[in-house]
C-alpha positions as CSV (number, residue, x, y, z in Angstrom):
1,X,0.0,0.0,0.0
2,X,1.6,3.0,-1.1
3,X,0.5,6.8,0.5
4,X,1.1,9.8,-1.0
5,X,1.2,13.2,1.3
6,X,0.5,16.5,-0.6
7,X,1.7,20.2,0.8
8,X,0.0,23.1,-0.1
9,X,1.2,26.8,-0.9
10,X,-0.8,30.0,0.1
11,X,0.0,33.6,0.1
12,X,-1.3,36.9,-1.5
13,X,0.1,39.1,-4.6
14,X,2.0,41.9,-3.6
15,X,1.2,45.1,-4.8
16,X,4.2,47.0,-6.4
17,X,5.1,50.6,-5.5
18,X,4.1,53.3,-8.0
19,X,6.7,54.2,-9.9
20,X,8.2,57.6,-9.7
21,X,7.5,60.3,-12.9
22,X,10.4,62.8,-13.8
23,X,8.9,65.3,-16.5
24,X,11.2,68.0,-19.1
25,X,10.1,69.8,-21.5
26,X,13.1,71.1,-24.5
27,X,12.8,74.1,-24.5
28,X,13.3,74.0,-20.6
29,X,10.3,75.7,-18.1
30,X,8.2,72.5,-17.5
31,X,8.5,70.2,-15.0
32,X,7.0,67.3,-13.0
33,X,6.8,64.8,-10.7
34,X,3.0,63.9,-11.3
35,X,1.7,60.6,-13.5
36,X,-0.2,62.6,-15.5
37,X,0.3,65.7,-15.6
38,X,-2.8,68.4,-16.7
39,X,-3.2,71.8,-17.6
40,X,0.0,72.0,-20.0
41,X,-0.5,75.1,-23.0
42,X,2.9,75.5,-24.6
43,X,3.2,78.6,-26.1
44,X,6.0,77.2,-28.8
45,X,6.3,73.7,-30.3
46,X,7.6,71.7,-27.3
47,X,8.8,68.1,-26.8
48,X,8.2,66.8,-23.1
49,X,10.4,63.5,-21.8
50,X,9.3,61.8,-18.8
51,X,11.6,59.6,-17.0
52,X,9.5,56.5,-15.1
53,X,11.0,54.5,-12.6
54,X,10.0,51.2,-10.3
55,X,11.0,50.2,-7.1
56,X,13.7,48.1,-8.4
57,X,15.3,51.3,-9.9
58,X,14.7,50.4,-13.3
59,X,14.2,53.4,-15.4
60,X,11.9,53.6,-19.1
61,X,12.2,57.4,-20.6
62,X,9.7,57.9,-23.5
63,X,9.0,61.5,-25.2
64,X,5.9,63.5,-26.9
65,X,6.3,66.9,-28.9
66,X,3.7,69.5,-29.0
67,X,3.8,71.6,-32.0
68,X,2.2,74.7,-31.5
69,X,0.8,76.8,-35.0
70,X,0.7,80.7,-34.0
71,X,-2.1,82.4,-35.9
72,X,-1.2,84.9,-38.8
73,X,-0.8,88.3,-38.3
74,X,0.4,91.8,-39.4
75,X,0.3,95.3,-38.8
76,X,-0.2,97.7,-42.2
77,X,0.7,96.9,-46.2
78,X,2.8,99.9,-46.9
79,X,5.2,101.6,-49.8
80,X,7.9,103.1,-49.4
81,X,6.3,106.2,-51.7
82,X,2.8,106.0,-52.9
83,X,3.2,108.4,-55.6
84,X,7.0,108.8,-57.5
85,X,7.7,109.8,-60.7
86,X,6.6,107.6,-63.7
87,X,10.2,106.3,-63.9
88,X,10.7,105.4,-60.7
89,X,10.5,102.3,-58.3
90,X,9.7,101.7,-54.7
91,X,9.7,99.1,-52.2
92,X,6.2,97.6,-50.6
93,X,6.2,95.9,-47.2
94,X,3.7,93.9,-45.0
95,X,4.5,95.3,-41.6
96,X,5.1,93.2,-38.5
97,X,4.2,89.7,-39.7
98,X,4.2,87.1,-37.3
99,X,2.7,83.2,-37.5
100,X,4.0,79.6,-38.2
101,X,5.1,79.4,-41.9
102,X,3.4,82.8,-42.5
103,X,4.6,84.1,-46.4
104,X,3.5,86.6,-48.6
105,X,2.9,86.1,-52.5
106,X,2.5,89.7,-54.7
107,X,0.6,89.6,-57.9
108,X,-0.5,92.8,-60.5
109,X,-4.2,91.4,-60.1
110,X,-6.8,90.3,-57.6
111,X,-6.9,86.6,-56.4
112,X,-3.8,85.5,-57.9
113,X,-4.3,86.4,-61.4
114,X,-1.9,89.1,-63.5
115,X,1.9,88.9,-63.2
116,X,3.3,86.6,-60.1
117,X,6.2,89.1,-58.5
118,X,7.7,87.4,-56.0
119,X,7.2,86.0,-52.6
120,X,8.2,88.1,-49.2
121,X,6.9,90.5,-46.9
122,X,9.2,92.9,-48.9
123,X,8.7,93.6,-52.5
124,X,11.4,95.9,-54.1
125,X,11.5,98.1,-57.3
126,X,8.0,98.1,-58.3
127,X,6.8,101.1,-60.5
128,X,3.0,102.7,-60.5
129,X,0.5,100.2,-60.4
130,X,-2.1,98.2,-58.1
131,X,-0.4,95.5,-56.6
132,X,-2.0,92.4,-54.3
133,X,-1.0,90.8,-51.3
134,X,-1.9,87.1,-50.7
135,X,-0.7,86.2,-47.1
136,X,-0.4,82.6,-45.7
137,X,0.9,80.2,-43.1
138,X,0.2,77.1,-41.3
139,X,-2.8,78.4,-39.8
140,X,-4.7,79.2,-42.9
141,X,-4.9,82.5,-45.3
142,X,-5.9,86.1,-44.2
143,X,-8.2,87.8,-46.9
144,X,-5.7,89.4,-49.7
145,X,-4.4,93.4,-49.2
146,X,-4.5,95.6,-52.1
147,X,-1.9,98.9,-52.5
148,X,-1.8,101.0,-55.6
149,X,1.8,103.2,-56.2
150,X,0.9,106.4,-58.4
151,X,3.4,107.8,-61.0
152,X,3.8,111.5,-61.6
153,X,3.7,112.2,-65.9
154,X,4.8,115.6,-67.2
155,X,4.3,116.3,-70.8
156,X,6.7,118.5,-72.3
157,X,6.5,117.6,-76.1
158,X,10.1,117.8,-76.7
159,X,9.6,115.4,-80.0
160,X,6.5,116.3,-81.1
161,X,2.7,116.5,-80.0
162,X,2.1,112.8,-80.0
163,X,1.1,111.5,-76.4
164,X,2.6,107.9,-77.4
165,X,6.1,109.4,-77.7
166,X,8.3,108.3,-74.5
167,X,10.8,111.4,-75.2
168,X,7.9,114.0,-75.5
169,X,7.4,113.1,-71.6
170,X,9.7,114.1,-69.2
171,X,10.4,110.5,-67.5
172,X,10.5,109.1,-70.8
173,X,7.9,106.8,-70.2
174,X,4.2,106.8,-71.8
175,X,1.5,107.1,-69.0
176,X,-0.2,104.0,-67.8
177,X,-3.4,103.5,-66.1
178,X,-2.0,104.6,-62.7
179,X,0.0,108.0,-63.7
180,X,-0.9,111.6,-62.7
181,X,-0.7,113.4,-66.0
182,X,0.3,117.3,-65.6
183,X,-0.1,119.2,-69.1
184,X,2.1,122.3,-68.9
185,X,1.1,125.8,-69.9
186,X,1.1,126.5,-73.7
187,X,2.0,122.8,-74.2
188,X,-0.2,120.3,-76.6
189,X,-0.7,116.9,-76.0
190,X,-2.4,114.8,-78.9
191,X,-4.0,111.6,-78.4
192,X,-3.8,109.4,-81.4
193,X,-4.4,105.9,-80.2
194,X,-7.6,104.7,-78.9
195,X,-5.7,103.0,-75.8
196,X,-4.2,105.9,-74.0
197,X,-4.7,106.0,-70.6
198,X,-3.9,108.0,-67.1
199,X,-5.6,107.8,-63.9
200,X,-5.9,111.5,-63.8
201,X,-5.0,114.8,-66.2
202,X,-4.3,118.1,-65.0
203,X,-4.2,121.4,-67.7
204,X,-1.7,123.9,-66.1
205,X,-2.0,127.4,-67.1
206,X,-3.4,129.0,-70.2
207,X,-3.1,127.4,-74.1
208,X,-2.6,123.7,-72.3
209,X,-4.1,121.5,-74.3
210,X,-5.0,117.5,-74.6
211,X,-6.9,117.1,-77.9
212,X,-8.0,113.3,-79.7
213,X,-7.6,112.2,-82.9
């Protein structure tokens, strides 16, 4: 007869200790010893690293980044002159902006259409003419600025009477759309093609003339 005895084993699971949290932030101004930390509004794109360890003095570090989008903004779309001699140039400027991946785009016409001039908040040697601001950045697009540069035209008809002439103005450049036209006393301007243009004409004096053919 054989008899076999049997032991038995009892005992309850122990409960670890919490670990213990160690929180950074790059760049440096937050720090923690909480789990979980709450509240947290970075002002710039931020990476925190917490540092966990056990009882045993093992240590796990893991890492999150925040990235932060500031919202577009600016002050004033200016030039340096808004009204310059027909021959001249100027520079334009968007003032003060500020935002994530904010960029400016210059056209000669609304929404994108016309000539594309370059990309910037500073656009130099430009000459009379409307010119269109598209601003953008991670955020999104503010609605499009407009700024019109005048040019200063004085006729002097050196050549001859014809308004087309360059040399019968005194910038040597034929008007366009967005040049103040000043017609000297006893001079004669002649209009001969249908497609002259000026924003505005002025007739100094007596005998100034503009006449159409």
């Amino acid at each position: 007869v054989s008899q076999s005895r049997y032991s038995k084993v009892s005992g309850a699971y122990a409960v670890a200790p919490e670990a213990t949290y160690s929180w950074t932030s790059v760049p440096a101004g937050f720090t923690s010893s909480l789990k979980n930390p709450t509240g947290i509004t970075p002002a710039t794109t931020t990476t925190y690293t917490v540092t966990a360890t056990n009882s045993y003095g093992c240590s796990s570090t893991a890492s999150v980044t925040v990235v932060v989008n500031a919202p577009l903004s600016f002050s004033s779309v200016t030039a340096g002159a808004t009204e310059l001699l027909a021959n001249q140039t100027t520079t334009l400027q968007v003032n003060d902006l500020t935002g994530t991946d904010a960029n400016v785009s210059w056209f000669t016409g609304a929404n994108g259409s016309g000539d594309f001039l370059g990309t910037g908040a500073v656009l130099s040697n430009v000459g009379p003419g409307k010119y269109y601001a598209q601003i953008t950045g991670a955020c999104g697009t503010l609605p499009e600025q407009e700024i019109t540069v005048y040019g200063l035209s004085n006729w002097t008809g050196a050549i001859n009477t014809n308004w087309a002439v360059a040399g019968n103005w005194a910038e040597n450049v034929v008007p366009t759309a967005y040049c103040k036209v000043t017609i000297g006393t006893a001079k004669t301007a002649e209009v001969m093609v249908q497609d002259a243009v000026a924003y505005q004409v002025t007739v100094q004096g007596r005998g100034g003339i503009v006449t159409g053919k």
